[in-house]
DSSP file (Angstrom, degrees, kcal/mol; ACC not computed):
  #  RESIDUE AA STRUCTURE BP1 BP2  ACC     N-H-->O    O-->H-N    N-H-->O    O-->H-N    TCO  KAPPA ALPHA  PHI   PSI    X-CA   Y-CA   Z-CA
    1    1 A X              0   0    0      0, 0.0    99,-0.1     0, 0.0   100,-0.1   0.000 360.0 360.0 360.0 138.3    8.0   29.7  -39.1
    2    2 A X        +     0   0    0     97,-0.4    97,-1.5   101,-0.2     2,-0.2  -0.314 360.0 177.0 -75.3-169.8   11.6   29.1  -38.3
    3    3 A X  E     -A   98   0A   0    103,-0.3     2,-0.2    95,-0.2    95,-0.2  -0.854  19.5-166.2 170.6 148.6   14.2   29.0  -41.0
    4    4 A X  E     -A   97   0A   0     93,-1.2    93,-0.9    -2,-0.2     2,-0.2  -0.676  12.4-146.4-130.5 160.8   18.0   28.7  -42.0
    5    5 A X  E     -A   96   0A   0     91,-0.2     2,-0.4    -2,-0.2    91,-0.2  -0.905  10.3-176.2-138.3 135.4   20.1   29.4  -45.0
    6    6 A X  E     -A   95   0A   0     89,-1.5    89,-3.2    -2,-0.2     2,-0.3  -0.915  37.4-104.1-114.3 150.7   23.2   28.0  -46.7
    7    7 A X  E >   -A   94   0A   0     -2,-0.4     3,-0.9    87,-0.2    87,-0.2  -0.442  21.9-129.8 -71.7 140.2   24.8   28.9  -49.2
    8    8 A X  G >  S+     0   0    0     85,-1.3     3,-0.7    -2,-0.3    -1,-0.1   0.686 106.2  57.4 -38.3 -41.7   24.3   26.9  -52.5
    9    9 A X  G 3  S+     0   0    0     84,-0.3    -1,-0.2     1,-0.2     3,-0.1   0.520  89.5  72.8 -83.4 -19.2   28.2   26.5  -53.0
   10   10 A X  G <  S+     0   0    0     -3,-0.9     2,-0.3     1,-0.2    -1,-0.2   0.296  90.7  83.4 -86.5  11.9   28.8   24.8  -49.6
   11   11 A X    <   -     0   0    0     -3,-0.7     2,-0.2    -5,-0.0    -1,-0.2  -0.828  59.8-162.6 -73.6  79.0   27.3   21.8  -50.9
   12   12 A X    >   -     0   0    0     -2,-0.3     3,-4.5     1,-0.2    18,-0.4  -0.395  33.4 -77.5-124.1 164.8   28.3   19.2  -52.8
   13   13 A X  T 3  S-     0   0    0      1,-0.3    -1,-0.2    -2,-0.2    18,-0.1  -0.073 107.8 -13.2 -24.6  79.3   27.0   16.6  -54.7
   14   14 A X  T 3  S+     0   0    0     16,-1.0    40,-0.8     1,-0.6     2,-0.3   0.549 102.6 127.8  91.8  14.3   25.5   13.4  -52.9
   15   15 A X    <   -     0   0    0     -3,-4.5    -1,-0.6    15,-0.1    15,-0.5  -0.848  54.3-146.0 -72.7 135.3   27.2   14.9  -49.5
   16   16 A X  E     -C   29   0B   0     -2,-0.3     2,-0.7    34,-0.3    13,-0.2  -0.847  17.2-158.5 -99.9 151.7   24.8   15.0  -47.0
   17   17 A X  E     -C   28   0B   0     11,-2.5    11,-2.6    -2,-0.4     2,-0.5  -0.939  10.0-137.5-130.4 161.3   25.3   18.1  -44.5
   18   18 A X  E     -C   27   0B   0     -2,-0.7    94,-1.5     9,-0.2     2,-0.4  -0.802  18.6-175.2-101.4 119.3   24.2   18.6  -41.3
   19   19 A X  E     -CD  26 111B   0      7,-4.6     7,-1.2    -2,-0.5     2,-0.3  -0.938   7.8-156.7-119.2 153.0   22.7   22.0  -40.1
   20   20 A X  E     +CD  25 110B   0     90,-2.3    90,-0.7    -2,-0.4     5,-0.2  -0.920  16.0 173.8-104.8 144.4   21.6   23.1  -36.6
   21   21 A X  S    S-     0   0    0      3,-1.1    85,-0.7    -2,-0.3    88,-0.1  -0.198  76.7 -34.3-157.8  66.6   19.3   25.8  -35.7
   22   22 A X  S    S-     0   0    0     83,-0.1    82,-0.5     1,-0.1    83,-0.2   0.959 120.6 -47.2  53.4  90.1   18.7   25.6  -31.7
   23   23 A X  S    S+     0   0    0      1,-0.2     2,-0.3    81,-0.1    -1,-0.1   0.017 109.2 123.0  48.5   3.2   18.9   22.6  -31.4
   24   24 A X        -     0   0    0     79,-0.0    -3,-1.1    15,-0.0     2,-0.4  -0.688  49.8-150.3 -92.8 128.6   16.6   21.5  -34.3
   25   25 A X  E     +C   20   0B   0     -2,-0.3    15,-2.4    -5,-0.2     2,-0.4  -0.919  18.6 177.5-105.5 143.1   18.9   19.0  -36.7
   26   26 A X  E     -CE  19  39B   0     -7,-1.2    -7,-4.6    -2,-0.4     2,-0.8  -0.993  24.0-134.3-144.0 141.9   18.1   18.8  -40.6
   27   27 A X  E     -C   18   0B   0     11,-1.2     2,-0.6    -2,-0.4    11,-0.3  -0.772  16.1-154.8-107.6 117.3   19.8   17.2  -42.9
   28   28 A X  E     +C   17   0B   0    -11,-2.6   -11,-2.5    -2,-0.8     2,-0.3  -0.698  13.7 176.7 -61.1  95.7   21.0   18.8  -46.7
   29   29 A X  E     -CF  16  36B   0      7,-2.1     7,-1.5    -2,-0.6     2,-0.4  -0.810  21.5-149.0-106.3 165.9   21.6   16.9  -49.4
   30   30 A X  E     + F   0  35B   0    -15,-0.5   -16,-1.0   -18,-0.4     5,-0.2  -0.834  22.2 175.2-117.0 142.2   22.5   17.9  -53.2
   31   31 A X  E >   - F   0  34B   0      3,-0.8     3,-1.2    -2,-0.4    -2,-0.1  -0.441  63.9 -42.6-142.9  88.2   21.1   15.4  -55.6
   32   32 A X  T 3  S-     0   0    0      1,-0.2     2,-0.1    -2,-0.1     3,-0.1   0.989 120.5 -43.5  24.6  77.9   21.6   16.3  -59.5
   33   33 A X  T 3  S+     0   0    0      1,-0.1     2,-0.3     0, 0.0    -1,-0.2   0.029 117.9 108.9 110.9 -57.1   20.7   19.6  -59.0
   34   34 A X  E <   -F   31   0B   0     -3,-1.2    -3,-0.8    -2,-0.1     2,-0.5  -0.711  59.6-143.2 -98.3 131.5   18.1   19.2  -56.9
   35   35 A X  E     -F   30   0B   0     -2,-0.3     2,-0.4    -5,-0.2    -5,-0.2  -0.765  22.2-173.5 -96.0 125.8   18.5   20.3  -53.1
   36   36 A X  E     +F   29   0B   0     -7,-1.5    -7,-2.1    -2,-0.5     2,-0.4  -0.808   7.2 178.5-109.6 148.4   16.5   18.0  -49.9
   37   37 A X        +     0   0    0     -2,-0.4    49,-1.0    49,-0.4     2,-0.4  -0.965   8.5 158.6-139.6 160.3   16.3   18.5  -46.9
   38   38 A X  B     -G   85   0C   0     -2,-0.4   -11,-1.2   -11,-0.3     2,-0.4  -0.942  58.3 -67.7-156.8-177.6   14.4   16.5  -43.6
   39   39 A X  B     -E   26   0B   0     45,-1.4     2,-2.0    -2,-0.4   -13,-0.3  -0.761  55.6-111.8 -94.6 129.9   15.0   16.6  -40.0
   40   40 A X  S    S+     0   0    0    -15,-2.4     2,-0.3    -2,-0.4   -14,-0.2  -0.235  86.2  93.6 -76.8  46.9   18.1   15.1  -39.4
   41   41 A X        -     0   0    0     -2,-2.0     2,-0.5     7,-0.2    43,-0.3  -0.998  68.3-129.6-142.4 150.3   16.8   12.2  -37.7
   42   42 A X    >>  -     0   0    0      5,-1.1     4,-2.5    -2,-0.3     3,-1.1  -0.771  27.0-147.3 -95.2 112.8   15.7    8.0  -38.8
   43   43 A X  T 34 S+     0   0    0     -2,-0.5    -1,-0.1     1,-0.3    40,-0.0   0.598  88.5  55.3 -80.2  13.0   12.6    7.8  -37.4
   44   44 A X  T 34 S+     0   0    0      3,-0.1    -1,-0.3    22,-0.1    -3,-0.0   0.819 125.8   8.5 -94.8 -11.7   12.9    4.5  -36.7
   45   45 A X  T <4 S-     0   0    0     -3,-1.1    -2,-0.2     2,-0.1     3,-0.1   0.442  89.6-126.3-142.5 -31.4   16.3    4.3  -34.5
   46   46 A X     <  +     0   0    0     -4,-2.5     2,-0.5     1,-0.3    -3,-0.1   0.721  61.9 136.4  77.5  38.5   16.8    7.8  -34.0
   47   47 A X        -     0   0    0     -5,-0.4    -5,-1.1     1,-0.0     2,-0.5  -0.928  60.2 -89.8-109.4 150.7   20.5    7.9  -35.3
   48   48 A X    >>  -     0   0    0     -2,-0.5     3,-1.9    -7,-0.2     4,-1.7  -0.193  20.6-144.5 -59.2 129.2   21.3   10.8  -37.5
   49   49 A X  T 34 S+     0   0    0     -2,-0.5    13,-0.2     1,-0.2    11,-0.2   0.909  94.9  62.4 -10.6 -78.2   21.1   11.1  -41.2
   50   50 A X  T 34 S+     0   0    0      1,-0.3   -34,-0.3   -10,-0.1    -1,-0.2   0.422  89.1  63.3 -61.0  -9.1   23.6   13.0  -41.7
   51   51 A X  T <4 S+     0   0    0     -3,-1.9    -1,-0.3     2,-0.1    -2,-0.2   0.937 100.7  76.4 -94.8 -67.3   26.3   10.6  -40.5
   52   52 A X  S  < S-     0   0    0     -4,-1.7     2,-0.3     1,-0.1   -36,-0.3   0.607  79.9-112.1 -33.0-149.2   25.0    8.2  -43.5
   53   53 A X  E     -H   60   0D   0      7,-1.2     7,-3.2   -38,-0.1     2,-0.6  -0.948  15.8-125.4-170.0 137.4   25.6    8.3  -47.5
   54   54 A X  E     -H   59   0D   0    -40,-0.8     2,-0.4    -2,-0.3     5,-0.2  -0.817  27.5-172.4-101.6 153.2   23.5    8.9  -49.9
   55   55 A X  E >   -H   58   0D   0      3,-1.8     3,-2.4    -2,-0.6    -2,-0.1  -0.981  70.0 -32.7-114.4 151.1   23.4    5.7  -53.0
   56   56 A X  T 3  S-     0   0    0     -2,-0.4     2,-1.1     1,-0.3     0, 0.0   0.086 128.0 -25.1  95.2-141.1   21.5    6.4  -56.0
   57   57 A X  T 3  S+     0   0    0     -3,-0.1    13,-1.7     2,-0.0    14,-0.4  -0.322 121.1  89.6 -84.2  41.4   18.2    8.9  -55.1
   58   58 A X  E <  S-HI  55  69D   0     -3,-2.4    -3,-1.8    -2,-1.1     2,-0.4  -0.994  71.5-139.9-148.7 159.9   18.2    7.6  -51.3
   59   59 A X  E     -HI  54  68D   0      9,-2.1     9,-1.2    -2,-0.4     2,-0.5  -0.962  26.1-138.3-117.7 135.5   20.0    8.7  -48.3
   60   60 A X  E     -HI  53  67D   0     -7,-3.2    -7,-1.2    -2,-0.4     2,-0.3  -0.882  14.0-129.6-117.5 112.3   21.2    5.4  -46.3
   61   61 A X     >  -     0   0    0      5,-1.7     4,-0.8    -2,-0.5     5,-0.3  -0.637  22.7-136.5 -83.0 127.4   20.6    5.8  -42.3
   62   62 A X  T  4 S+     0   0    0    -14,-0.6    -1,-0.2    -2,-0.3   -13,-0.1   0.630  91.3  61.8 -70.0  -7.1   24.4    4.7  -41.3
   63   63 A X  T  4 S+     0   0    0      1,-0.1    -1,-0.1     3,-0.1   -15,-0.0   0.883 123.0   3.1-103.8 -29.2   22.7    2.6  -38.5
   64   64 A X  T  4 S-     0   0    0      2,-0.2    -1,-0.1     0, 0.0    -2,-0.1   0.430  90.6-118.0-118.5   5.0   20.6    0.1  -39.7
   65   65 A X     <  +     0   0    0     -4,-0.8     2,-0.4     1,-0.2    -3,-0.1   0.685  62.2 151.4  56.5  29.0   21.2    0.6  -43.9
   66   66 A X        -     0   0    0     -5,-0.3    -5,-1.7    -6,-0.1     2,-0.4  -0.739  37.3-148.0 -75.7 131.8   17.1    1.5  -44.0
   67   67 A X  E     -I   60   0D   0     -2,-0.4     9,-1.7    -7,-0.2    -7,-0.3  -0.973  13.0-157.9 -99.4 119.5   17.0    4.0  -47.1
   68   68 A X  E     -IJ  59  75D   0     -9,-1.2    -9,-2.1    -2,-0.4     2,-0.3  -0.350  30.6-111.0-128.4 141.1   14.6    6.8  -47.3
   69   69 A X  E  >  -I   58   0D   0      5,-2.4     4,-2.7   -11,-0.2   -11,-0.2  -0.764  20.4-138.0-101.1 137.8   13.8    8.2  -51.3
   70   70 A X  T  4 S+     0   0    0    -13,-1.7   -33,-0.2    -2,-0.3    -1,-0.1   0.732 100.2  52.8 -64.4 -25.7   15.4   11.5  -51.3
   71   71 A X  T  4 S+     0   0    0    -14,-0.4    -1,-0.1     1,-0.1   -13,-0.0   0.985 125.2  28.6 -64.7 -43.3   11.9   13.1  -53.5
   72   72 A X  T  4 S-     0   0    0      2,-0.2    -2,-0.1     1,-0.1    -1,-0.1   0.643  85.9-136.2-106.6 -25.1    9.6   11.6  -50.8
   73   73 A X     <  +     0   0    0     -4,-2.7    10,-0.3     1,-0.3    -2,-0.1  -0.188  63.3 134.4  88.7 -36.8   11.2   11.3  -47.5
   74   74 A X        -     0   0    0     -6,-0.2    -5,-2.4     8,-0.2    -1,-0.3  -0.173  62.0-113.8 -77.5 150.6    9.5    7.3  -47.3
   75   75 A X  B     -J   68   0D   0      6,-1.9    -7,-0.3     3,-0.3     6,-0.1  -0.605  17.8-153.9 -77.4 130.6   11.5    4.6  -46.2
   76   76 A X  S    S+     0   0    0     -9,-1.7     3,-0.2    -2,-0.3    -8,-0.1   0.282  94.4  46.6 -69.8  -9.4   12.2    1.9  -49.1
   77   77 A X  S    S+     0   0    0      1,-0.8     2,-0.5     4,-0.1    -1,-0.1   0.816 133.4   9.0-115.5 -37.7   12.7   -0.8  -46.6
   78   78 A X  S    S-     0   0    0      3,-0.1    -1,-0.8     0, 0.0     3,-0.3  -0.966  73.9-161.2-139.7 111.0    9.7   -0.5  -44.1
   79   79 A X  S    S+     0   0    0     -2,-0.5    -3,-0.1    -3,-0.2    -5,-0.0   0.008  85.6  78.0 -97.8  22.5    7.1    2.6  -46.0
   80   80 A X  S    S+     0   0    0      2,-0.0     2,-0.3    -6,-0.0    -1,-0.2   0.388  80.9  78.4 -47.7 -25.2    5.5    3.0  -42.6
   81   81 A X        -     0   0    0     -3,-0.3    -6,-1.9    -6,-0.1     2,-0.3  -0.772  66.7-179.2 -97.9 127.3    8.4    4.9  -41.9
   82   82 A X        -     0   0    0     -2,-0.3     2,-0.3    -8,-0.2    -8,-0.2  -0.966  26.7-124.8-119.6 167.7    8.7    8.7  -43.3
   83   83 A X        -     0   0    0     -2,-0.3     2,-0.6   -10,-0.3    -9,-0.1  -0.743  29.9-118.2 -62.6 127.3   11.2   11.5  -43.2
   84   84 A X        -     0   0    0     -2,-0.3   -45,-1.4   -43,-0.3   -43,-0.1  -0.672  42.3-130.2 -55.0 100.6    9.9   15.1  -41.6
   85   85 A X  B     -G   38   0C   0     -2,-0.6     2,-0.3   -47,-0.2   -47,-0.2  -0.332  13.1-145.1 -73.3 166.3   10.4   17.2  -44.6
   86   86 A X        -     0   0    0    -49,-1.0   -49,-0.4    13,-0.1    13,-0.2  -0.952  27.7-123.9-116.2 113.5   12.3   20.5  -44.5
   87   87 A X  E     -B   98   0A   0     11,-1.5    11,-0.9    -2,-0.3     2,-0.3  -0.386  32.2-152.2 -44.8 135.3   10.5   23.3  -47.3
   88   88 A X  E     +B   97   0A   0      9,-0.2     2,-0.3   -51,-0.1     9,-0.2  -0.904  20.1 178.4-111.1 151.7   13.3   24.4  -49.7
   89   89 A X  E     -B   96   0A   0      7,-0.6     7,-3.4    -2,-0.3     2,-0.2  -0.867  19.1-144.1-154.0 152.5   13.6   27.8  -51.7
   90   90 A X        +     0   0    0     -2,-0.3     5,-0.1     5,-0.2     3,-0.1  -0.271  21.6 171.1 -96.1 168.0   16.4   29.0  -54.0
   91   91 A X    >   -     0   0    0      1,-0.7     3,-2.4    -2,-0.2     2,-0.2  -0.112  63.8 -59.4 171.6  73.4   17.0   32.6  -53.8
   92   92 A X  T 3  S-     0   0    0      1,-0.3    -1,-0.7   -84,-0.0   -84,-0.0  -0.556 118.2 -21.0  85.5-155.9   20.4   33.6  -55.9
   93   93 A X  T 3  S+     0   0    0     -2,-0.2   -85,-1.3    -3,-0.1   -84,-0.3   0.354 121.4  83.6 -71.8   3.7   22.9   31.6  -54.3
   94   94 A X  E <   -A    7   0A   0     -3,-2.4     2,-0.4   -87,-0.2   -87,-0.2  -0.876  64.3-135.9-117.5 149.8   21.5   30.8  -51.0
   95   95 A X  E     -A    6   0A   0    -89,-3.2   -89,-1.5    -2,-0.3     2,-1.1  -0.712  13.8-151.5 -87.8 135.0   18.9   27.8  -49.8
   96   96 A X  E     -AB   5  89A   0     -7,-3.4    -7,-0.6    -2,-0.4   -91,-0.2  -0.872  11.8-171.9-116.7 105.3   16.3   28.6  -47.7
   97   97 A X  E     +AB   4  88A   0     -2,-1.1   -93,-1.2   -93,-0.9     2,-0.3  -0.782   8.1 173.3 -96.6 155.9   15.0   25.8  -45.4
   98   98 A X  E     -AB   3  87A   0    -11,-0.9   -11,-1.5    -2,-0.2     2,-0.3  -0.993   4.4-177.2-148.9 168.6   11.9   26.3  -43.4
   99   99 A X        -     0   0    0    -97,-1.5   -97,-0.4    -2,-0.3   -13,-0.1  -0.946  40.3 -79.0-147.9 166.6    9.9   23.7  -41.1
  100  100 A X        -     0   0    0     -2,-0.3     3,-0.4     1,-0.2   -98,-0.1  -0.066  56.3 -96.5 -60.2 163.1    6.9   23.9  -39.2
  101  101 A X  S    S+     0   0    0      1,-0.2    -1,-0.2  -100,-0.1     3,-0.1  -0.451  91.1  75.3 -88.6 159.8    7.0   25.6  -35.5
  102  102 A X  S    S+     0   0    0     -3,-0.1     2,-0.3    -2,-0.0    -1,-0.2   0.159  97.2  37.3 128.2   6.5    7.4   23.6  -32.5
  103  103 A X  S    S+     0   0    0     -3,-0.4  -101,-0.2    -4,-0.0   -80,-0.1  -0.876 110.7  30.6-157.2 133.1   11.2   22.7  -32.6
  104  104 A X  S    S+     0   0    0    -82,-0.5     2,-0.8    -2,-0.3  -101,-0.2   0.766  73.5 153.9 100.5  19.7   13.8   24.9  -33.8
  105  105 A X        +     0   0    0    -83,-0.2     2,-0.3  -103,-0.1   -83,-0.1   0.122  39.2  57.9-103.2  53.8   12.5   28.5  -32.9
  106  106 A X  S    S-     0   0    0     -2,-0.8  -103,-0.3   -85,-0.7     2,-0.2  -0.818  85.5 -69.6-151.8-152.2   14.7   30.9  -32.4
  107  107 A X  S    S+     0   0    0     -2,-0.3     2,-0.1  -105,-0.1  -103,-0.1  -0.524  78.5  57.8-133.5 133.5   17.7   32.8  -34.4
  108  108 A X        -     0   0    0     -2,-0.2     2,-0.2   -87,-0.1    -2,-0.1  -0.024  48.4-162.4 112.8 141.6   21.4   31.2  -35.4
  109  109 A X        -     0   0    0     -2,-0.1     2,-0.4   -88,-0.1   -88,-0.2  -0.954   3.3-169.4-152.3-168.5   22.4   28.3  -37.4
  110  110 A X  E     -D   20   0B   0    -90,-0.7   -90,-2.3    -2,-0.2     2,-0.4  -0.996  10.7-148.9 176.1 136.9   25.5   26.4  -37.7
  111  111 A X  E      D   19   0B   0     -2,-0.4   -92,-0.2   -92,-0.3   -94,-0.0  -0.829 360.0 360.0-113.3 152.3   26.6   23.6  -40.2
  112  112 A X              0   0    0    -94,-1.5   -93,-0.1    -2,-0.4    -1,-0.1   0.183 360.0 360.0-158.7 360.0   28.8   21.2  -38.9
């Protein structure tokens, strides 16, 4: 399965960040505590995530304001709509994403 990590300290709180990992985009968020991740994309318009805000426990797609619950990945506005979740694991100070194969398989990653 591919996989990334960031460090835990290059997060912060209700920032979302953007990681790359050839060419596969996921988006990071910190949310009291707890770290999410999805594929950095709104599956309804295709604009990134990561370019949005999170309010409250939702990450806010900057293009259309649809908000996705950070716990569930599902869309609050349209629940036909979900987020591709990203697996998290802790390990010390670093976060470990991993996703299912078929996009994203090979070696580097790259925050931006």
């Amino acid at each position: 399965m591919p996989h990334t990590e960031i460090r835990l300290d290059e997060l912060h709180e209700g920032a979302p960040v953007r990681l790359e990992h050839d060419g596969f985009g996921i988006v990071v968020v910190l949310r009291a505590g707890v770290v999410h991740a999805f594929e950095d994309v709104c599956p309804h318009a295709g604009w990134r995530l990561s370019d949005g805000e999170t309010v409250a426990d939702h990450i806010e797609c900057p293009g259309h304001g649809w908000q996705f619950n950070l716990s569930t990945g599902r869309c609050l506005d349209v629940p036909f709509y979900c987020l591709r979740r990203v697996d998290v694991t802790m390990h010390g100070g670093m976060v470990r994403l991993q996703w299912e194969s078929g996009e994203g398989d090979g070696d580097g990653a790259t925050a931006s």
